[in-house]
N, C-alpha and C positions, 0 to 999 in steps of 0.2 A: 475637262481636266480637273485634277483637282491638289490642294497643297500640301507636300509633304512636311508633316511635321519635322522639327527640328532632328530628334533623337533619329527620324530616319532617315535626312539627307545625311548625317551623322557618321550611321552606319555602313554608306554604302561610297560616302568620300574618301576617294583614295587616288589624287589626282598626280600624282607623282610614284606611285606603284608602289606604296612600300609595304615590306617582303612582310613585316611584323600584323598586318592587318590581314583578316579573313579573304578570301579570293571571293569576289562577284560572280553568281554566275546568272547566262543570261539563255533562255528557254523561248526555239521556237518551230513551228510544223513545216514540212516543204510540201508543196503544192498534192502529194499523195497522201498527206496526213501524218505520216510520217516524223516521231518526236526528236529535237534537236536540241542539244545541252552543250555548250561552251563556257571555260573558263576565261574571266576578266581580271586586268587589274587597277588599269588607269579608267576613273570613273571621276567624276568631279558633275554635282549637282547646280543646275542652271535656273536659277530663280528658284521657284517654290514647287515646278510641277514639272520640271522635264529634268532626267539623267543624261549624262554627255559622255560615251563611253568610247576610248579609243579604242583600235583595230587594226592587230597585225598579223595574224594568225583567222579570223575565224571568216573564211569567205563563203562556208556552208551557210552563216546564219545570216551573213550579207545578201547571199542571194534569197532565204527565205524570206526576208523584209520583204527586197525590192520585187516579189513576188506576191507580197499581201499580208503574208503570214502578220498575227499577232504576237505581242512580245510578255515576256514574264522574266522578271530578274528577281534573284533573291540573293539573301545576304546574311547570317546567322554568325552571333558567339554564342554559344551555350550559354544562359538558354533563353537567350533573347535575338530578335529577326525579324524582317520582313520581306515579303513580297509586293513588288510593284508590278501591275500588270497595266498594259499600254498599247499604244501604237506605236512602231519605225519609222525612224529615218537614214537613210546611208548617203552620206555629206562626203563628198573627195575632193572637195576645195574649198576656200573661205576662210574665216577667221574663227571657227571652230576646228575644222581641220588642220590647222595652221600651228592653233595651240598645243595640241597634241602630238602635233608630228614634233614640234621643238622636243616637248615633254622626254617625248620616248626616246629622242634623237639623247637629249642630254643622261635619258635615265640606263641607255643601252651604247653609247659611244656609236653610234652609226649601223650596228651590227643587225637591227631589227628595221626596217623600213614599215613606218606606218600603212596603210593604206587607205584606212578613211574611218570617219568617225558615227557611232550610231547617237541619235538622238531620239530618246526615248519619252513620248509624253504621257504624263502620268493620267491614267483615269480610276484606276484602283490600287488601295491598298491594304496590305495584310499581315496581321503581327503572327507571328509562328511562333511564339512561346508558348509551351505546353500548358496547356489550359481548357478547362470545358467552355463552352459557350460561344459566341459570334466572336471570328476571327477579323471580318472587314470591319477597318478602324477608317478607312475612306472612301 
């Protein structure tokens, strides 16, 4: 694994959804190869080297984890960004879980039922800003 700098746990923390911050999204294959893109909102960065990303909606990319698939999240304002790429985890109990499920509970009045949380650990990272030359900064 390795540590995200400051400006991009930054980027991609939005652990209360809010609507004014850029949407997460998080990229993965299903066992046919098959590419897979979901929007995020509740993201909240856990130490230096894992994403914590809650899950109400995307059980496409739930099951691509719990299947192998590797992960790629990105995150962009014009014209600054990155990509984190990693490995899954899909957590549906615990004190990760737990967090989250309050989170969404308070940020949605009941209306949105969590169902579990991905844990993403960081093993690369990559600035997207337009520019020539080596993109991985980890």
């Amino acid at each position: 694994m390795v540590a995200m700098p400051d400006d991009v746990k930054n980027i991609f923390d939005n652990p209360e959804c809010d609507k004014q911050k850029a949407l997460t999204w998080v990229s993965t294959v299903t066992e046919d190869g098959d590419p897979h893109l979901a929007p995020v909102c509740f993201v909240k960065s856990i130490g230096n080297d894992k994403l914590l990303i809650g899950v109400s909606f995307i059980s496409k990319t739930a099951s691509n984890i719990k299947n192998g698939s590797r992960v790629a999240v990105g995150n962009a304002v014009y014209p600054n960004g990155y990509m984190i790429k990693g490995s899954g985890e899909v957590i549906e109990t615990g004190k990760y879980f737990d967090d989250f499920k309050e989170r969404i509970n308070k940020r949605f009045g009941g209306k949105i039922k969590p169902k579990a949380v991905l844990l993403v650990s960081v093993e690369e990272i990559y600035h997207l800003k337009p520019a020539e030359g080596k993109k991985r900064i980890a």
